[in-house]
C-alpha atoms as an extended CHARMM CRD file, in Angstrom:
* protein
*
       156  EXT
         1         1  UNK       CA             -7.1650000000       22.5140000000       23.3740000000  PROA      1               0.0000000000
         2         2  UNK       CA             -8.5450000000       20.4080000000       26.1450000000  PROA      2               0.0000000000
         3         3  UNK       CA            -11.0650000000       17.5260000000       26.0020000000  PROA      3               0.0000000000
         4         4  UNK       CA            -10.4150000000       14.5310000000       23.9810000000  PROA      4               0.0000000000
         5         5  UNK       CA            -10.3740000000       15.3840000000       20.5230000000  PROA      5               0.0000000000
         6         6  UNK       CA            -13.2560000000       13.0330000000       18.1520000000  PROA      6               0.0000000000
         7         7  UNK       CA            -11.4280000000       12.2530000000       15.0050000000  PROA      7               0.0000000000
         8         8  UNK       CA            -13.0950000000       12.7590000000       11.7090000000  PROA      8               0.0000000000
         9         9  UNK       CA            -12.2200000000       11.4610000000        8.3880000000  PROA      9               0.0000000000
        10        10  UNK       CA            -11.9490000000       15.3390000000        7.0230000000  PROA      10              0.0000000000
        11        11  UNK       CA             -8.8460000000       15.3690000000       10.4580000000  PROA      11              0.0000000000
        12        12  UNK       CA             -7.2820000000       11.8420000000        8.6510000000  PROA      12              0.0000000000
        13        13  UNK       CA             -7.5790000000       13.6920000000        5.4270000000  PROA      13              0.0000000000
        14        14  UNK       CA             -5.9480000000       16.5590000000        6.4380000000  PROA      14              0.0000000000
        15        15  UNK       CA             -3.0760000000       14.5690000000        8.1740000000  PROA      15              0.0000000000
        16        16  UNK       CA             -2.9540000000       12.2410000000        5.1210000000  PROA      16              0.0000000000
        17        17  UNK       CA             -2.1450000000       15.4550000000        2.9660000000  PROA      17              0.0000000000
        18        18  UNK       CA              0.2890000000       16.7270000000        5.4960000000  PROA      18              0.0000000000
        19        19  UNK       CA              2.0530000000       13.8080000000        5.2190000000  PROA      19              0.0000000000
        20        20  UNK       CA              2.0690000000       13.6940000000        1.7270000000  PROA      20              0.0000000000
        21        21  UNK       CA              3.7160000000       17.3050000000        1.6420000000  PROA      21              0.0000000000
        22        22  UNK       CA              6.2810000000       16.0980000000        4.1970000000  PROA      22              0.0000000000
        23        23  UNK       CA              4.9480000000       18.9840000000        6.4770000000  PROA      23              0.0000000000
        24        24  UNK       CA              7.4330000000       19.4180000000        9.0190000000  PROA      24              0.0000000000
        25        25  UNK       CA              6.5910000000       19.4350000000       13.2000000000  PROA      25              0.0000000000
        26        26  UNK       CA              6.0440000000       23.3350000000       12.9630000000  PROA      26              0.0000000000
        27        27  UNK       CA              3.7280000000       23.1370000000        9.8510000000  PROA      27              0.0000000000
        28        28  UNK       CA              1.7710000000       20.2960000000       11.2700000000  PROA      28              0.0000000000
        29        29  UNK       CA              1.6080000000       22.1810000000       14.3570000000  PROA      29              0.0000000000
        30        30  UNK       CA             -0.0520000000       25.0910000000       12.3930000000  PROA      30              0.0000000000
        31        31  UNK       CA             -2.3420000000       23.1380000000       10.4060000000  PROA      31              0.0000000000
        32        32  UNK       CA             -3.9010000000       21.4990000000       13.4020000000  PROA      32              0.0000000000
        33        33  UNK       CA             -4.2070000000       24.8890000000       15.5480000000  PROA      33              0.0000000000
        34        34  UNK       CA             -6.4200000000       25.7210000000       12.0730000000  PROA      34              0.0000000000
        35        35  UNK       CA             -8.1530000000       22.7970000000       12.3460000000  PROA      35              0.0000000000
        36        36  UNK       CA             -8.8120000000       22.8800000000       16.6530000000  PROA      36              0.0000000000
        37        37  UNK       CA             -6.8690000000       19.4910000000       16.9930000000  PROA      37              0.0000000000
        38        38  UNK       CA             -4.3040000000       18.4630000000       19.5310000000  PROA      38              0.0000000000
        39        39  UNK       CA             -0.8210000000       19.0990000000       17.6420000000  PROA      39              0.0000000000
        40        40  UNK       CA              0.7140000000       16.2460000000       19.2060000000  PROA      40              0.0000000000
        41        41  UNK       CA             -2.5360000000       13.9810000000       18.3750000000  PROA      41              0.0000000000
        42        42  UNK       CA             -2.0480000000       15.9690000000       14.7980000000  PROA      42              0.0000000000
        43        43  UNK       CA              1.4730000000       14.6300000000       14.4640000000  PROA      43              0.0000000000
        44        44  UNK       CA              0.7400000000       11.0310000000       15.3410000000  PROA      44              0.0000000000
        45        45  UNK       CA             -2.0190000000       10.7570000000       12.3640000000  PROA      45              0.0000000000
        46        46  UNK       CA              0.3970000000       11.8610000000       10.1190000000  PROA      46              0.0000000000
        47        47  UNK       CA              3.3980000000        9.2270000000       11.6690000000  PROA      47              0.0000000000
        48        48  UNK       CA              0.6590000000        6.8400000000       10.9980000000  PROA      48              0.0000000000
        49        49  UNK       CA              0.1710000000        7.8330000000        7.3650000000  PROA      49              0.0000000000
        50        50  UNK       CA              4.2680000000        6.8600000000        7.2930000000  PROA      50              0.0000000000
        51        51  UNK       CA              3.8650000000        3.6630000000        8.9190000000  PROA      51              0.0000000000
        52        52  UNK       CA              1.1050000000        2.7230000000        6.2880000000  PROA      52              0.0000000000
        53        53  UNK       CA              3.0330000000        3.8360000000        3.4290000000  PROA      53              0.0000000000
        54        54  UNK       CA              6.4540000000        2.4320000000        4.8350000000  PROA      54              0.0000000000
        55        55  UNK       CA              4.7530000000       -0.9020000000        5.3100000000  PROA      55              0.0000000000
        56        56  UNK       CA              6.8940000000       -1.2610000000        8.6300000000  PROA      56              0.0000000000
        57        57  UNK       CA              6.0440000000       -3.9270000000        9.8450000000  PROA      57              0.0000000000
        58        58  UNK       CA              4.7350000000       -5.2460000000       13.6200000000  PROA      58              0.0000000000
        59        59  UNK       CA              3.5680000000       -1.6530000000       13.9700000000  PROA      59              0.0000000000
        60        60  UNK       CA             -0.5860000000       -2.1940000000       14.0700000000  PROA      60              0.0000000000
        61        61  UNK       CA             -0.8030000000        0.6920000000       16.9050000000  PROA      61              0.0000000000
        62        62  UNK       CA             -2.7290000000        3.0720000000       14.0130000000  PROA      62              0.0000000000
        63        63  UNK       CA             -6.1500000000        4.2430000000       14.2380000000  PROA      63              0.0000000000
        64        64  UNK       CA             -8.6010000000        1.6220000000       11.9220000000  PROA      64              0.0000000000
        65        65  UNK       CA             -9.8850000000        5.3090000000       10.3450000000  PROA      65              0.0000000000
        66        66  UNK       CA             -6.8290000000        6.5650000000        9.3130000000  PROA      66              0.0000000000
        67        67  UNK       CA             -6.6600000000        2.7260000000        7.8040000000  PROA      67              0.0000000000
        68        68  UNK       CA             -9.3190000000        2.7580000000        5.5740000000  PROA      68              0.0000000000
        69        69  UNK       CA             -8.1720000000        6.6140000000        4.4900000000  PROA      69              0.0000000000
        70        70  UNK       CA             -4.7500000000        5.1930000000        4.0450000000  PROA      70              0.0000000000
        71        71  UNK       CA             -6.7080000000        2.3870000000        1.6690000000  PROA      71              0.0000000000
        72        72  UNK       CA             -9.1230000000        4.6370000000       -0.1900000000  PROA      72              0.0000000000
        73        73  UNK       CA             -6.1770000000        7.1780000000       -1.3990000000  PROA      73              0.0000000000
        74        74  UNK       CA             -3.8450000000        4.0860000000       -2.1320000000  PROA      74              0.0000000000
        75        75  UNK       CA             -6.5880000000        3.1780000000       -4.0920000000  PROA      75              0.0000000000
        76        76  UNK       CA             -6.8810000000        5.9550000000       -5.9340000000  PROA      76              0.0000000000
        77        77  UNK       CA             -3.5020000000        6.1750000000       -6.4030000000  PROA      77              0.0000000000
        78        78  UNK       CA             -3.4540000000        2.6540000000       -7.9800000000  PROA      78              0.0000000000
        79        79  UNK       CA             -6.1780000000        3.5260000000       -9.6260000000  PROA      79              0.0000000000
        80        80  UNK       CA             -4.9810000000        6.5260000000      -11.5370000000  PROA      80              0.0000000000
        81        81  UNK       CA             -1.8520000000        4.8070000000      -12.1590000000  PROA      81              0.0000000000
        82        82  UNK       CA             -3.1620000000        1.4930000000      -13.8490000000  PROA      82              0.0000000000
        83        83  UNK       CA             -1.9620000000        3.0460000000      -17.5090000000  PROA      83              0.0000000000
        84        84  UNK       CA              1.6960000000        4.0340000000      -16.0920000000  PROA      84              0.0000000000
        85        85  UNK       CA              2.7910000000        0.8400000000      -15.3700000000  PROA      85              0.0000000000
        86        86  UNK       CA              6.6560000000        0.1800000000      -15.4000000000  PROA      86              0.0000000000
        87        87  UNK       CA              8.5410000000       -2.1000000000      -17.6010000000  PROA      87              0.0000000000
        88        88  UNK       CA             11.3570000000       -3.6530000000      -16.0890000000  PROA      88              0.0000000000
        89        89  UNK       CA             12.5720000000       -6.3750000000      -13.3290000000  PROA      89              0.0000000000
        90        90  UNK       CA             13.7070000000       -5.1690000000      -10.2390000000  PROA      90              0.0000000000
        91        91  UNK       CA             16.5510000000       -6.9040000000       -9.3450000000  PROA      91              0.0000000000
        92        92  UNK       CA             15.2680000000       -7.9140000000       -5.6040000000  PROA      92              0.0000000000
        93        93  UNK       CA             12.3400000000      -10.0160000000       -7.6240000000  PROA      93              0.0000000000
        94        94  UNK       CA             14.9620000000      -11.4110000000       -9.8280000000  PROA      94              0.0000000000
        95        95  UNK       CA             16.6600000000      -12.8460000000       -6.6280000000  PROA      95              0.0000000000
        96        96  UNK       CA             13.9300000000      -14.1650000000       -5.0030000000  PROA      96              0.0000000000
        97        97  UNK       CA             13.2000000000      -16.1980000000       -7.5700000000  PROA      97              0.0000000000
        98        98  UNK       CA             16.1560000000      -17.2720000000       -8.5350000000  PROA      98              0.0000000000
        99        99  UNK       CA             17.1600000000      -17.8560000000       -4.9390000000  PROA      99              0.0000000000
       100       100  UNK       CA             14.2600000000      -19.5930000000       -3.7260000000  PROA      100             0.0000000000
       101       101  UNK       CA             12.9220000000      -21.0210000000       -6.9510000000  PROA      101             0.0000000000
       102       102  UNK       CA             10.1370000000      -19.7190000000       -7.5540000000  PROA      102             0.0000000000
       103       103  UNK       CA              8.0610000000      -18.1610000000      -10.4020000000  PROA      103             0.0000000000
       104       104  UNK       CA              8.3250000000      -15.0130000000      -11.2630000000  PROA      104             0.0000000000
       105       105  UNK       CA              4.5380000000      -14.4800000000       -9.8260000000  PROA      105             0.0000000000
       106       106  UNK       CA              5.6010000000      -16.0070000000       -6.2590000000  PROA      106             0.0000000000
       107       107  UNK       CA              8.6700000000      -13.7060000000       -6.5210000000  PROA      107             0.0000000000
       108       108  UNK       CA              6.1900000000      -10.4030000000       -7.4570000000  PROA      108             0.0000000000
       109       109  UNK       CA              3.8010000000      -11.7420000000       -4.5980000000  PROA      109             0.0000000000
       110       110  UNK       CA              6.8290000000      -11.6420000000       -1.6260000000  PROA      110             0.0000000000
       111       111  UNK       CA              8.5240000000       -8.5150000000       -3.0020000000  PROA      111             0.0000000000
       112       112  UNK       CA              4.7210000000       -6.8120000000       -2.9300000000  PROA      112             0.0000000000
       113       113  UNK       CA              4.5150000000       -8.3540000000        0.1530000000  PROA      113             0.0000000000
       114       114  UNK       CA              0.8200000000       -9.8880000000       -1.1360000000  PROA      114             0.0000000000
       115       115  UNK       CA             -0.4670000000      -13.0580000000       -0.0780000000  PROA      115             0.0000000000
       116       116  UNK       CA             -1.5190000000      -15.7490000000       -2.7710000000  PROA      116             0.0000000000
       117       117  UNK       CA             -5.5980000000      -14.3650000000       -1.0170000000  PROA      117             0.0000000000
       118       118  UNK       CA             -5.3850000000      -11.1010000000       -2.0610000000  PROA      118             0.0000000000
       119       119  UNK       CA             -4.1640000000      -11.4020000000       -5.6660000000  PROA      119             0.0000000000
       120       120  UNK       CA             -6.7410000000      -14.5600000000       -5.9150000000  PROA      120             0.0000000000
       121       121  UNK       CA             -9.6780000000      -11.8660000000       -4.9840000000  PROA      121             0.0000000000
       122       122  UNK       CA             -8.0610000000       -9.2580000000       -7.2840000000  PROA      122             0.0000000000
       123       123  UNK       CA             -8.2960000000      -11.8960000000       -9.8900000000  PROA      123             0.0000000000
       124       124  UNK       CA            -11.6450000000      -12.5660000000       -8.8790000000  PROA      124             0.0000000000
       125       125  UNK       CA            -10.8100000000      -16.4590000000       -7.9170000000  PROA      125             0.0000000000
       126       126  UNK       CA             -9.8960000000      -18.6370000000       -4.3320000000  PROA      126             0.0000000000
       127       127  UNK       CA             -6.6870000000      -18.8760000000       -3.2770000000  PROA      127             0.0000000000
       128       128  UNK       CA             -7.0550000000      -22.5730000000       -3.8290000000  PROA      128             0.0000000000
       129       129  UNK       CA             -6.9390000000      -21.9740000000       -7.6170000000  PROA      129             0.0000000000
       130       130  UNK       CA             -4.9120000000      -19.4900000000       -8.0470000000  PROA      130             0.0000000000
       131       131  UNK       CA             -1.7730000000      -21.3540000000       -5.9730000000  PROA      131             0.0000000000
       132       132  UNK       CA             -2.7590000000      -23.9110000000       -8.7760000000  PROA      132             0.0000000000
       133       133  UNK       CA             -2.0170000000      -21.6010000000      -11.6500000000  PROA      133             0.0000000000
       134       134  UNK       CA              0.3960000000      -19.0990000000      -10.0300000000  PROA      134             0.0000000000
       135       135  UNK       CA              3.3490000000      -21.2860000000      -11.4590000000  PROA      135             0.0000000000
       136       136  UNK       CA              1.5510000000      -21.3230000000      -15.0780000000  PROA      136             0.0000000000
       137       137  UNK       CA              2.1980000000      -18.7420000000      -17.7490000000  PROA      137             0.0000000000
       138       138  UNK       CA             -1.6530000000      -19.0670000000      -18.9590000000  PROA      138             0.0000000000
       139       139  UNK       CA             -2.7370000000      -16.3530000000      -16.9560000000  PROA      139             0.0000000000
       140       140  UNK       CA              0.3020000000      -14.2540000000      -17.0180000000  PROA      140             0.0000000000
       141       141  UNK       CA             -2.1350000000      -11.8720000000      -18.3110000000  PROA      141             0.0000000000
       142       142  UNK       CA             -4.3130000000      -11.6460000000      -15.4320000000  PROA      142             0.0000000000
       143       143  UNK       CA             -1.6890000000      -12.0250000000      -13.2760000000  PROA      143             0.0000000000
       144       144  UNK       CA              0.4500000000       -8.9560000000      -14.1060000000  PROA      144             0.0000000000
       145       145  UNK       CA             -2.5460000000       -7.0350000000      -14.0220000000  PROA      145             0.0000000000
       146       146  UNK       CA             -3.5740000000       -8.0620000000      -10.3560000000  PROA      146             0.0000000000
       147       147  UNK       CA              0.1480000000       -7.7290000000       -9.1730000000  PROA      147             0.0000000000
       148       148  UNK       CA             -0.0130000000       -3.9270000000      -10.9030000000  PROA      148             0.0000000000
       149       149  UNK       CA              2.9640000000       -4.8630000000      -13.1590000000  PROA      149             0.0000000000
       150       150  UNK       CA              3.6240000000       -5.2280000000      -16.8410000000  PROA      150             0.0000000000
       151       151  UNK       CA              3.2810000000       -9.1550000000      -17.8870000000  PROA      151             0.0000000000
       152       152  UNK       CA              6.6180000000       -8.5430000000      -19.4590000000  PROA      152             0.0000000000
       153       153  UNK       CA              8.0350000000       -8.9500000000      -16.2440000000  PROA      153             0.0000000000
       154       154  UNK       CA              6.6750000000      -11.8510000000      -15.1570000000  PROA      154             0.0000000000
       155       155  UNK       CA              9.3890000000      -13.0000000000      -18.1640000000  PROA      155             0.0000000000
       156       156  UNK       CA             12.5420000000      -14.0260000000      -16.3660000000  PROA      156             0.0000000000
């Protein structure tokens, strides 16, 4: 194909799912021929789909599209799973707390790698209070339900 190739959110979509079937280099390479994109530019969308699910970090070379795609299924996926939500500790949270002294929220915060901001707006609060309370067991509640876990584990 020549000519620079004007990604869509249906192309992100499709890469998305590619990755998500772990479509090797040949079956990407089909799937974009189908679709009239690049294969190479094919096979980068879908590395960036790992980078966002991998959470490596320092990589921010992805495409802000395949970003908010990378969001909106996570989303979803959060979503969907809100009822299936895990008992148990793992033990990396159990260290960081007891390592660094924290509470078990702080501890659920670093090993989510979430900021004290972003479970404050998923509790619907500022920061500002929430660093207040984030040591408290009154709104363990709340908490666990920002942070996606059971408030059972917030007991340790």
């Amino acid at each position: 194909m020549t000519g620079r190739h004007k990604w869509s959110v249906e192309d992100d979509k499709a890469a998305l799912e590619a990755y998500l079937e772990k479509s090797s280099r040949a079956g990407a390479r089909k799937i974009a021929e189908r679709l009239g994109i690049p294969a190479d530019s094919f096979w980068m969308r879908i590395c960036n789909f790992q980078y966002l699910a991998t959470g490596i970090k320092g990589y921010k070379n992805y495409a802000a599209q395949s970003r908010l795609v990378w969001e909106g299924y996570r989303n979803q996926a959060l979503a969907k799973s809100k009822d299936k939500v895990e008992p148990g500790i793992p033990t990396a949270v159990v260290d960081l707390a007891m390592d660094n002294e924290w509470s078990a929220a702080r501890a659920w915060c670093e090993y989510k790698e979430l900021t004290q901001t972003e479970v404050a707006q998923r509790m619907g609060m500022t920061q500002g209070a929430y660093a207040q309370l984030e040591g408290r067991k009154t709104l363990r509640k709340k908490i666990a339900k920002a942070l996606d876990i059971h408030e059972s584990q917030l007991d340790f």
